[in-house]
N, C-alpha and C positions, 0 to 999 in steps of 0.2 A: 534412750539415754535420759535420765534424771538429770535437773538441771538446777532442783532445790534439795533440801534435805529432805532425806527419805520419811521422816517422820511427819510431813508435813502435809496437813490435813487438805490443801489443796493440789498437792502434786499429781492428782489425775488429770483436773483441768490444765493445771502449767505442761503437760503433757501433749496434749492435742495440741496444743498450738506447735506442737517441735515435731508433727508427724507426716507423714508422706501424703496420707489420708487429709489435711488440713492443706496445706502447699497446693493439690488438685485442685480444693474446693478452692481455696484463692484465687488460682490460676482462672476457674471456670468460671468467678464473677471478675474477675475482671475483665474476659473477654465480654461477657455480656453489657459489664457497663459501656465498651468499648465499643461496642458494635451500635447501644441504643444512642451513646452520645453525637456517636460520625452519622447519625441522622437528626439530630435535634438543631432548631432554631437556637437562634443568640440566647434568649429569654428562658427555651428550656436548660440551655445548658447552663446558665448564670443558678440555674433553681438548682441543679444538678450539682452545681460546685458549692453551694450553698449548702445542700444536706451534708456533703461529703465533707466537707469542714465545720461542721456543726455536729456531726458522730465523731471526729476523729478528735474534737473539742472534747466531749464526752469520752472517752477512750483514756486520752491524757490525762484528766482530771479522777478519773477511776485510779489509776496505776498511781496517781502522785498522792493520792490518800491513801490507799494501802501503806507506800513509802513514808508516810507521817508515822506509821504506829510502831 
């Protein structure tokens, strides 16, 4: 399912992210972070919420510059 217009130069990548194929691999990291976090110390998991919020900082700010032009 196309989710942008067909003509558009990125509609392969907007693509994977809308695929059954991408949902697995989400699925699959998530268990992992899930599985390394219910082992970690306070301090790693503080380091842990720290990356995770500092990519997803980066992720937002990607998509809200696109959204400027």
């Amino acid at each position: 399912m196309a989710i942008a217009e067909a003509d558009n130069e990125y509609q392969m990548w907007i693509d994977t992210y809308h695929s059954e194929e991408y949902e697995q691999y989400t699925q699959r990291f998530i268990d992992i972070v899930e599985r390394l976090s219910s082992g970690a110390d306070e301090e790693l998991h503080q380091e842990m919420l720290k990356a995770f919020t500092l990519s997803t900082q980066y992720e937002l700010d990607f998509f809200e510059e696109v959204m400027k032009k």
